[in-house]
N, CA, C and O atoms as a CHARMM CRD file, in Angstrom:
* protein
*
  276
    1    1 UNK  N    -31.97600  44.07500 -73.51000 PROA 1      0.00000
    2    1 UNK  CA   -31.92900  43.50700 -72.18800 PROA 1      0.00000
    3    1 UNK  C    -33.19000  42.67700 -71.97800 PROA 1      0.00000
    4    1 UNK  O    -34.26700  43.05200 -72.44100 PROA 1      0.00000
    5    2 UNK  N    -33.07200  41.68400 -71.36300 PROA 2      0.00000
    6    2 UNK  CA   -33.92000  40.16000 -71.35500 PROA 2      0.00000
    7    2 UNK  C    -34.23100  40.78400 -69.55300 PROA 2      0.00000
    8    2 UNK  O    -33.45400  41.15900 -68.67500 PROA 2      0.00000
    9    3 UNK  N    -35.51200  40.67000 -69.60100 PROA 3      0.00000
   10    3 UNK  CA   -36.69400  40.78600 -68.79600 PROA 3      0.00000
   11    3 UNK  C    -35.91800  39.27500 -67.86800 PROA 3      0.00000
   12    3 UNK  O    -36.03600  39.73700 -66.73300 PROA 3      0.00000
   13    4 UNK  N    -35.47100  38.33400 -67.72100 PROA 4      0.00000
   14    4 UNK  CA   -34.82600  37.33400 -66.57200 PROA 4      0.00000
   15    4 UNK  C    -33.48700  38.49400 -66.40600 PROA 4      0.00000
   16    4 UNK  O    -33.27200  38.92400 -65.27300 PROA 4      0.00000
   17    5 UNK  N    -33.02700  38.74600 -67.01300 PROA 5      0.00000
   18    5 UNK  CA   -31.58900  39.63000 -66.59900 PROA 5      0.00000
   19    5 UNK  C    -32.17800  40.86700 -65.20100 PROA 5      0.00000
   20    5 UNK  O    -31.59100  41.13400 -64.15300 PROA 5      0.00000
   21    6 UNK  N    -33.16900  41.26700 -65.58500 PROA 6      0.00000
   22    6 UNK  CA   -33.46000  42.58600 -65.05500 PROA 6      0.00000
   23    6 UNK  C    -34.05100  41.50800 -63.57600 PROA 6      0.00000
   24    6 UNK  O    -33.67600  42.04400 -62.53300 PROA 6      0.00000
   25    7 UNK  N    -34.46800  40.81300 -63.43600 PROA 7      0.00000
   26    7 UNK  CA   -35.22500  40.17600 -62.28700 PROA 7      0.00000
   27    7 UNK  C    -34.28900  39.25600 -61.75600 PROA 7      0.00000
   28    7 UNK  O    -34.71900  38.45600 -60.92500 PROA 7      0.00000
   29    8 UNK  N    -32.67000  39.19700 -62.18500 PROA 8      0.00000
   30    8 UNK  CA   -31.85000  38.78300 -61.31300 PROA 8      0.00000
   31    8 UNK  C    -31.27300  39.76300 -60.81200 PROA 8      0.00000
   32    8 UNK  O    -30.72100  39.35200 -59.79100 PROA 8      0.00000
   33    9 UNK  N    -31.11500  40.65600 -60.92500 PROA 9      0.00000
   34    9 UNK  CA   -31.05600  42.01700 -60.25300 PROA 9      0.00000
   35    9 UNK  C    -31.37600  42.63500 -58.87800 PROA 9      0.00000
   36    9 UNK  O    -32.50400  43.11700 -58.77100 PROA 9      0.00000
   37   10 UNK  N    -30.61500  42.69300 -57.88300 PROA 10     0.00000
   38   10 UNK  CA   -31.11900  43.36400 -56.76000 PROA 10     0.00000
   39   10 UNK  C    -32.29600  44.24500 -57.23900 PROA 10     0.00000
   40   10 UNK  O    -32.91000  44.24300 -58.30600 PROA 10     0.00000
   41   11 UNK  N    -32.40800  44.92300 -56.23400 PROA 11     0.00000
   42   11 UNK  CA   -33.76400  46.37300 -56.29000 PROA 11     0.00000
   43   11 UNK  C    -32.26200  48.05500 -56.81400 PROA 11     0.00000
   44   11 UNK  O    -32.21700  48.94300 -57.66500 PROA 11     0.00000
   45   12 UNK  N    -31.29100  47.53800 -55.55500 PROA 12     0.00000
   46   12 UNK  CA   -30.50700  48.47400 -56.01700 PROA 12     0.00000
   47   12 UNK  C    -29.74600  48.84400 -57.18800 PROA 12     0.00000
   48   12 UNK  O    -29.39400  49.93800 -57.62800 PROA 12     0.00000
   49   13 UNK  N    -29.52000  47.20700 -57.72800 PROA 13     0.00000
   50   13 UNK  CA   -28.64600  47.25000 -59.20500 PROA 13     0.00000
   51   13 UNK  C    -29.74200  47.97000 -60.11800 PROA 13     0.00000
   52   13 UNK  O    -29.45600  48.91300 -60.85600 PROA 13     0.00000
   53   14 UNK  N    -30.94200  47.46500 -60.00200 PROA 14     0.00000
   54   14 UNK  CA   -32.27000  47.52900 -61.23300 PROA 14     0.00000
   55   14 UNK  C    -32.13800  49.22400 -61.02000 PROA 14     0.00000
   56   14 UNK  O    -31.70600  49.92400 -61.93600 PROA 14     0.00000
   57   15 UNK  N    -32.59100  49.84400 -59.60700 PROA 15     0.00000
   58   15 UNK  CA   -32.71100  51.22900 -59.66700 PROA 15     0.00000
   59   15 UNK  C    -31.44200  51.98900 -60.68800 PROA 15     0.00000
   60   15 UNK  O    -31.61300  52.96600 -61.41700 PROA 15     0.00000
   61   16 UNK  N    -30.30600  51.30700 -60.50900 PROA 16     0.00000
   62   16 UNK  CA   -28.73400  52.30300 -60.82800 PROA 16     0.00000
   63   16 UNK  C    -29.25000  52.06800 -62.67600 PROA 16     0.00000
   64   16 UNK  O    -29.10600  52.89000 -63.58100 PROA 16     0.00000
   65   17 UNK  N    -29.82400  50.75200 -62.75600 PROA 17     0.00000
   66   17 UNK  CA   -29.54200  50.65600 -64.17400 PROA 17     0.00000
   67   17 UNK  C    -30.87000  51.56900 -64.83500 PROA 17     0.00000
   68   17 UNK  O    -30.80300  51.96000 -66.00000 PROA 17     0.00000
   69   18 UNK  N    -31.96400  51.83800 -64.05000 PROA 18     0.00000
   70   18 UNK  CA   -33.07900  52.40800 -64.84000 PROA 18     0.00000
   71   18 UNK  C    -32.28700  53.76900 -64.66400 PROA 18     0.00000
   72   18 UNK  O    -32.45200  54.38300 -65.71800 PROA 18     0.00000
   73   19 UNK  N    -31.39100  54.61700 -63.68000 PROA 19     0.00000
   74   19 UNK  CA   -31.06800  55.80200 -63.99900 PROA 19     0.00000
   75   19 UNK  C    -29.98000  56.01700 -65.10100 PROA 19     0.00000
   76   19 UNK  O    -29.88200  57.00700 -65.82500 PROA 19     0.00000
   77   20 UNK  N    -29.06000  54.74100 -65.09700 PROA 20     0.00000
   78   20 UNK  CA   -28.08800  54.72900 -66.41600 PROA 20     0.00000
   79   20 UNK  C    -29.16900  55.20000 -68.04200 PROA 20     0.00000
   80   20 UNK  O    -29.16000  56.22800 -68.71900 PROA 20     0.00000
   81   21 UNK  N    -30.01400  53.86900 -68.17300 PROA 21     0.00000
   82   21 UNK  CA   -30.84200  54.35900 -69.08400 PROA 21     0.00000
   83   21 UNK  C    -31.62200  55.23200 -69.27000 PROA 21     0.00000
   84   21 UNK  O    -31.92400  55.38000 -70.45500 PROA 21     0.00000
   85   22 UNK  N    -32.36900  56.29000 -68.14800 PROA 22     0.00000
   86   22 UNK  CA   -32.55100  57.62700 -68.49200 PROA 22     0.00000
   87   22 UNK  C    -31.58100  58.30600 -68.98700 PROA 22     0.00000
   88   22 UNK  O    -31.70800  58.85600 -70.08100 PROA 22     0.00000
   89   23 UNK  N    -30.54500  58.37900 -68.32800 PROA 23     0.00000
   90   23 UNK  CA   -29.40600  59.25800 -68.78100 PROA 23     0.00000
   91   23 UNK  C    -28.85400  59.33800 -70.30900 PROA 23     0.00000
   92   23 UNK  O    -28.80000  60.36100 -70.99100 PROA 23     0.00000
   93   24 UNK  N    -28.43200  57.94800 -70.71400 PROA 24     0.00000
   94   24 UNK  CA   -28.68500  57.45600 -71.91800 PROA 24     0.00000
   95   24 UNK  C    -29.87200  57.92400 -72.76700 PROA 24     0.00000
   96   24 UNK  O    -29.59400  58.68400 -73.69500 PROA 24     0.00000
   97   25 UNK  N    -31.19600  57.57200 -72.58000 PROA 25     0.00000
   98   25 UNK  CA   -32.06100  58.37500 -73.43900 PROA 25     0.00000
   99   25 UNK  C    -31.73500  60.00700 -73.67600 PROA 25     0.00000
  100   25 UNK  O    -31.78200  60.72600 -74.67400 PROA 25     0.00000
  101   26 UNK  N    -31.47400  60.17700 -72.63800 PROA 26     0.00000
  102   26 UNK  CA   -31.36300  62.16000 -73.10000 PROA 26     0.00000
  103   26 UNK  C    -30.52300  62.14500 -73.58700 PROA 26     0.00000
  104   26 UNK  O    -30.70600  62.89500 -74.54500 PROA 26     0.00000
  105   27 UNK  N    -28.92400  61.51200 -73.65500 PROA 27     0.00000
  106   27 UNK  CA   -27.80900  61.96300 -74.37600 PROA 27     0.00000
  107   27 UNK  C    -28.23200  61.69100 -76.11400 PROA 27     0.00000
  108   27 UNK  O    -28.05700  62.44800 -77.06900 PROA 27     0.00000
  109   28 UNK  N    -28.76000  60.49800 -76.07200 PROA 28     0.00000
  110   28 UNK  CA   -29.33400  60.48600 -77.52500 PROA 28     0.00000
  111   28 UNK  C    -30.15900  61.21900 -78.07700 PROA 28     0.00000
  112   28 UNK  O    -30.12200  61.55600 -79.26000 PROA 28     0.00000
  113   29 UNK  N    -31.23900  61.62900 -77.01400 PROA 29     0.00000
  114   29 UNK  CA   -32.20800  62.70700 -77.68900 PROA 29     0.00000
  115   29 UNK  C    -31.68200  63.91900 -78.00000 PROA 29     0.00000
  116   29 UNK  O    -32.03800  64.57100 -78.98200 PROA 29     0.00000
  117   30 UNK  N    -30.64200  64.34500 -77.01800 PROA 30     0.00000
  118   30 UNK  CA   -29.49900  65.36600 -77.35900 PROA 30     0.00000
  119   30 UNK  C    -28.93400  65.59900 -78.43100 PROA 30     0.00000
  120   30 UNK  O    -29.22400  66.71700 -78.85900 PROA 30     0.00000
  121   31 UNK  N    -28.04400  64.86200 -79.24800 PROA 31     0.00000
  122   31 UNK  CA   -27.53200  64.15200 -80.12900 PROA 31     0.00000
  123   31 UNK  C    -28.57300  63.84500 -81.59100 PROA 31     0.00000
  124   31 UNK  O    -28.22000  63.72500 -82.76500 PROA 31     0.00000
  125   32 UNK  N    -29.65900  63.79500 -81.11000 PROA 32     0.00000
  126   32 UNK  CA   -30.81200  63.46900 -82.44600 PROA 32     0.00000
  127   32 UNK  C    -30.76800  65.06300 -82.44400 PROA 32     0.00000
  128   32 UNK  O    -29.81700  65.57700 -83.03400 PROA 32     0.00000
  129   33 UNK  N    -31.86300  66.02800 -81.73700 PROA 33     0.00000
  130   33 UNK  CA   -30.93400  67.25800 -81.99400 PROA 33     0.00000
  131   33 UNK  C    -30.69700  68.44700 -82.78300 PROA 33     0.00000
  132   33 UNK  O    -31.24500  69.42400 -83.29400 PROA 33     0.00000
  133   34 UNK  N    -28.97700  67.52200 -82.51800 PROA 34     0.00000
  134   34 UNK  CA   -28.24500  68.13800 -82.89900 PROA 34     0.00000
  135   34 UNK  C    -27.51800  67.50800 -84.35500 PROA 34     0.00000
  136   34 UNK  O    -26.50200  68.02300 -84.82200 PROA 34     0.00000
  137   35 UNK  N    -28.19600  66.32500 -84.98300 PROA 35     0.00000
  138   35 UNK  CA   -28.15900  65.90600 -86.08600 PROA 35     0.00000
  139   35 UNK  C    -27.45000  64.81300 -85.89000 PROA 35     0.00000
  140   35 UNK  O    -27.79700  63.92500 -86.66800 PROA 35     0.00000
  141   36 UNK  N    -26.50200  64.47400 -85.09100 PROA 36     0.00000
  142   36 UNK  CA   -25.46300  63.45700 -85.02200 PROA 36     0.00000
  143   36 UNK  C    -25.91500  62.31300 -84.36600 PROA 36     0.00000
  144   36 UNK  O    -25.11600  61.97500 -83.49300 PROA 36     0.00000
  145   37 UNK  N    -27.02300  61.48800 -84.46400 PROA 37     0.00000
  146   37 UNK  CA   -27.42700  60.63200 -84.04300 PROA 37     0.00000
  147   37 UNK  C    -27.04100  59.51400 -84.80300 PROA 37     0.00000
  148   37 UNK  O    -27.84200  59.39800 -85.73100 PROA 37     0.00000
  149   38 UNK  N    -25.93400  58.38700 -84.84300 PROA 38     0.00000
  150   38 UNK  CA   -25.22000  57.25500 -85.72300 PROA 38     0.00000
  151   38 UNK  C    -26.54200  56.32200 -85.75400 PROA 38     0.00000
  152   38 UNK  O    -27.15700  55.99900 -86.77100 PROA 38     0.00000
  153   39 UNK  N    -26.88300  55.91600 -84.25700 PROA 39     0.00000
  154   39 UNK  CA   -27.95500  54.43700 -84.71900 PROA 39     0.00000
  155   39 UNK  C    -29.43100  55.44600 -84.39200 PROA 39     0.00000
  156   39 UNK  O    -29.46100  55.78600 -83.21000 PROA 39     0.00000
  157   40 UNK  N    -30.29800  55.82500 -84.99400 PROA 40     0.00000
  158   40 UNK  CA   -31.26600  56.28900 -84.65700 PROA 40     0.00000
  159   40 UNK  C    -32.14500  55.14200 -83.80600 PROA 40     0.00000
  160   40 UNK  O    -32.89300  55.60300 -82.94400 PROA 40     0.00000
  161   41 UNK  N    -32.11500  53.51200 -83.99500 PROA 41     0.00000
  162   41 UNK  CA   -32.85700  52.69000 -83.39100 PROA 41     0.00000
  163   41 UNK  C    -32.37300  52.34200 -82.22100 PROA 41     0.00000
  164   41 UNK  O    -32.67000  51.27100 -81.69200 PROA 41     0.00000
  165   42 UNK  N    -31.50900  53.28100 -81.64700 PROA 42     0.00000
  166   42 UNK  CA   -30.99400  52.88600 -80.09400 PROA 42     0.00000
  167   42 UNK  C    -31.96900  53.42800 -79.61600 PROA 42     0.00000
  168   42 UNK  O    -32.46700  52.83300 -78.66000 PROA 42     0.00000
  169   43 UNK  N    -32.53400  54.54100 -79.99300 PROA 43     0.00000
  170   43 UNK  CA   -33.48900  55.31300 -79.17200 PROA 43     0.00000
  171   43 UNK  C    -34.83900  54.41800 -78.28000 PROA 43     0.00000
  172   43 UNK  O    -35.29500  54.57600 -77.14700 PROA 43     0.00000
  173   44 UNK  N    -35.17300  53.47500 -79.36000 PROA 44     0.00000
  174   44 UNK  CA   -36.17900  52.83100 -79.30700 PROA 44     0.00000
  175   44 UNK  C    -35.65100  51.85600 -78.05700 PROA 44     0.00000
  176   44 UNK  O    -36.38600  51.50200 -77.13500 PROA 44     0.00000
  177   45 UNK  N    -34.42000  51.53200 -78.17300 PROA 45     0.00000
  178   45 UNK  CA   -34.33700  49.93800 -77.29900 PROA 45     0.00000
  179   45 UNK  C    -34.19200  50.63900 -76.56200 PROA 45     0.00000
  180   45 UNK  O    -35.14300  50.57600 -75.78300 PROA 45     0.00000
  181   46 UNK  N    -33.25500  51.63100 -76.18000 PROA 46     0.00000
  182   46 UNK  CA   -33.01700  52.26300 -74.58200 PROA 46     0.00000
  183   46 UNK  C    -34.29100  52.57500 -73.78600 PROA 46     0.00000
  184   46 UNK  O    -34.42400  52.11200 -72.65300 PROA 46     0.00000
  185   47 UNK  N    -35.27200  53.38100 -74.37200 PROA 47     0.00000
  186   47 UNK  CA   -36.27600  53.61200 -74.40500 PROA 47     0.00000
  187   47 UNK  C    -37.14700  52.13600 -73.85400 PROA 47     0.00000
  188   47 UNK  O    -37.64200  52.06600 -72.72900 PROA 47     0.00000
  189   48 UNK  N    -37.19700  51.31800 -74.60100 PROA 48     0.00000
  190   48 UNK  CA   -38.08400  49.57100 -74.29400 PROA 48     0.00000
  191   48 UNK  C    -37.45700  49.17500 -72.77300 PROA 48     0.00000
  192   48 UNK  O    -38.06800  48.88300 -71.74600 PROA 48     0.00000
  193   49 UNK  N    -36.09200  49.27000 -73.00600 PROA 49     0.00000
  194   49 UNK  CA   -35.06200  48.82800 -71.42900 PROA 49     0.00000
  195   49 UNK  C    -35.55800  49.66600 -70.72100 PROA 49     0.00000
  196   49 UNK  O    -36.22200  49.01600 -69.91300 PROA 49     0.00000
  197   50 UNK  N    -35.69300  50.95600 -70.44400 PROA 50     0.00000
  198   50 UNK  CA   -36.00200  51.27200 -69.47900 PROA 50     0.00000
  199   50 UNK  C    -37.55300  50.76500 -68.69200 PROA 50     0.00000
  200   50 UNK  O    -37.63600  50.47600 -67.49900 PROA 50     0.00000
  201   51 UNK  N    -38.73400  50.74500 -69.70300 PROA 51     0.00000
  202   51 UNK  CA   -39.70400  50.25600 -69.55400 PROA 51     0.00000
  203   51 UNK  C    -39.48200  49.05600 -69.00700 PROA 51     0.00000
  204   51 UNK  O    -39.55500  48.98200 -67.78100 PROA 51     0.00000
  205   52 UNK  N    -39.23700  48.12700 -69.60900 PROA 52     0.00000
  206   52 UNK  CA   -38.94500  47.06700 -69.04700 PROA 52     0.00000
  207   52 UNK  C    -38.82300  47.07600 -67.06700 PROA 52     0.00000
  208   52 UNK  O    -39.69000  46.81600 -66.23300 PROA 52     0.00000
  209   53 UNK  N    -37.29100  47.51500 -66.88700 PROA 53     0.00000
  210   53 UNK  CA   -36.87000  47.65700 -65.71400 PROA 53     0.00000
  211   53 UNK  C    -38.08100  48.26800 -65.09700 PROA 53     0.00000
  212   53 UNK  O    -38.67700  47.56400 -64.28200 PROA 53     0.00000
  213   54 UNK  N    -38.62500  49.66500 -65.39000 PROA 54     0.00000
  214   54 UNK  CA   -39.83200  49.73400 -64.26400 PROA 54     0.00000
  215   54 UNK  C    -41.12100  49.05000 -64.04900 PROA 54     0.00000
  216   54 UNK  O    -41.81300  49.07400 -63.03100 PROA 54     0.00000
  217   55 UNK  N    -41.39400  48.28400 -65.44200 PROA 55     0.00000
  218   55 UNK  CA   -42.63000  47.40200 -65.60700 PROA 55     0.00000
  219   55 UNK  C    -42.04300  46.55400 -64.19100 PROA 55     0.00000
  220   55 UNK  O    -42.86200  46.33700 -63.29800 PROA 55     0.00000
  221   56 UNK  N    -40.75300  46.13400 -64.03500 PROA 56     0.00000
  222   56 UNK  CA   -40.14700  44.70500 -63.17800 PROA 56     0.00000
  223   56 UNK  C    -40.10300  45.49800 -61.73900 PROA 56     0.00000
  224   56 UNK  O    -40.44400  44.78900 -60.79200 PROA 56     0.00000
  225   57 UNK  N    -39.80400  46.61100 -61.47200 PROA 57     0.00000
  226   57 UNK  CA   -39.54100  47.08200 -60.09800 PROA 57     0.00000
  227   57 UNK  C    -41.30300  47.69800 -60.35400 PROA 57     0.00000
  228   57 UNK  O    -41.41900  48.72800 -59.69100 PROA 57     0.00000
  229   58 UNK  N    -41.84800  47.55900 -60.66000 PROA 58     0.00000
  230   58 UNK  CA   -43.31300  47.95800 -59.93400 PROA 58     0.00000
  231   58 UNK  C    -43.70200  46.36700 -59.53900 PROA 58     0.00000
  232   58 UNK  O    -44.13300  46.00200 -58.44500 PROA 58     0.00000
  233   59 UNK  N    -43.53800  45.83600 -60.27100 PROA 59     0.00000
  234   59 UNK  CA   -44.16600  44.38400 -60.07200 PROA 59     0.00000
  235   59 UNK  C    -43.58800  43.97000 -58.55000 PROA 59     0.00000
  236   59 UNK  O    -44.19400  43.16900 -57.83900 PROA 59     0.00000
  237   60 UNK  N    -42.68400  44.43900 -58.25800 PROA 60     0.00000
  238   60 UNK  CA   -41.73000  44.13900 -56.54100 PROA 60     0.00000
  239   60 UNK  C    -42.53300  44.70500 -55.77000 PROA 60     0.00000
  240   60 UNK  O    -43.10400  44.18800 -54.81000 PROA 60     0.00000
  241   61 UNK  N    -42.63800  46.02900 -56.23000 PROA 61     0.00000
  242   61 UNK  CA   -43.04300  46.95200 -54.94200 PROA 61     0.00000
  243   61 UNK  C    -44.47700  46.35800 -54.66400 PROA 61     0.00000
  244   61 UNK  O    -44.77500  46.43200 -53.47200 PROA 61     0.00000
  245   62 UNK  N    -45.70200  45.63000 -55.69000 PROA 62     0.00000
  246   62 UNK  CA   -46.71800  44.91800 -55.61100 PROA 62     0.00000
  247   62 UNK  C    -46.82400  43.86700 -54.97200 PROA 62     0.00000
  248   62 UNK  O    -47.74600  43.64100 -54.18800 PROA 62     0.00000
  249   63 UNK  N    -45.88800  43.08800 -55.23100 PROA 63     0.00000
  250   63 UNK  CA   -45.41500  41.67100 -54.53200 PROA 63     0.00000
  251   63 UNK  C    -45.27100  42.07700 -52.90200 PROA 63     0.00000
  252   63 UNK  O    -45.89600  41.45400 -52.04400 PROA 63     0.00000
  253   64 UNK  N    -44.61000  42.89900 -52.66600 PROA 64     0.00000
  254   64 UNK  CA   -44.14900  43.51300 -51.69300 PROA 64     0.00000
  255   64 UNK  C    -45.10000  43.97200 -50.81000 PROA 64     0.00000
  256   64 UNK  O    -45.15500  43.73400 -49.60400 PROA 64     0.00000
  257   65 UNK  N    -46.20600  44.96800 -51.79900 PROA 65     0.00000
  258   65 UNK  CA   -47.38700  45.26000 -50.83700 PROA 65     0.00000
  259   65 UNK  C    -48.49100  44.80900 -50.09400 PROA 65     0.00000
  260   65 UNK  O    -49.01800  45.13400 -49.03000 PROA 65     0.00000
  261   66 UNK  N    -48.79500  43.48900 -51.45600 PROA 66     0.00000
  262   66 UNK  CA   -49.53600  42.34000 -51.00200 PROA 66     0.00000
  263   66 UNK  C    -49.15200  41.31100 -49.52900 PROA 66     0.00000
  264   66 UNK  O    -49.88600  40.70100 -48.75200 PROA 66     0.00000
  265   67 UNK  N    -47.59200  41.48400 -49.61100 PROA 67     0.00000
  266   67 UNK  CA   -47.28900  40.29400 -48.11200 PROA 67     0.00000
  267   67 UNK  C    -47.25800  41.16300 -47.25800 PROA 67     0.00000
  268   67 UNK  O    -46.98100  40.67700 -46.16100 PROA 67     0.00000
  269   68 UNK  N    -47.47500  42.65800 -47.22900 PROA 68     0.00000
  270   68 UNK  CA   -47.45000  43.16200 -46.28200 PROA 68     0.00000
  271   68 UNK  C    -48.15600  43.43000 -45.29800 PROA 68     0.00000
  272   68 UNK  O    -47.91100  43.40800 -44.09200 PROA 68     0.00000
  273   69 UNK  N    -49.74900  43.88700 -46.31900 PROA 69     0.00000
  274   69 UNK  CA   -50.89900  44.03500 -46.30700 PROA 69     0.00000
  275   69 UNK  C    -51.55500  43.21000 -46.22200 PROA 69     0.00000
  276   69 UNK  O    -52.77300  43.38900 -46.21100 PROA 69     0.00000
């Protein structure tokens, strides 16, 4: 997931999608495990995506604090 994708994103879509990708990380870590992990390098990108998305929703809530303040 491309860092412009995540910042066309409402606040609400970005939030639903950083909890999709938690969820996602544990089912894989689940799954690693329990041995049956097919792509072991999903771990990593799901893992980067999620970063991503909160690196981008902190940067809002900053933007946000500054015009407020």
């Amino acid at each position: 997931m491309k860092p412009r994708e995540i910042r066309e994103m409402t606040e609400a879509e970005a939030q639903a999608k950083l909890r999709d990708l938690r969820q996602e990380l544990f089912n894989l870590r689940l799954q690693q495990q329990m041995a049956r992990l097919e792509r072991p390098s999903r771990l990593r990108e799901v893992r980067r995506d999620a970063a991503r998305v909160e690196t981008i929703l902190r940067e809002r809530q900053a933007v946000a604090g500054t015009k407020a303040g």
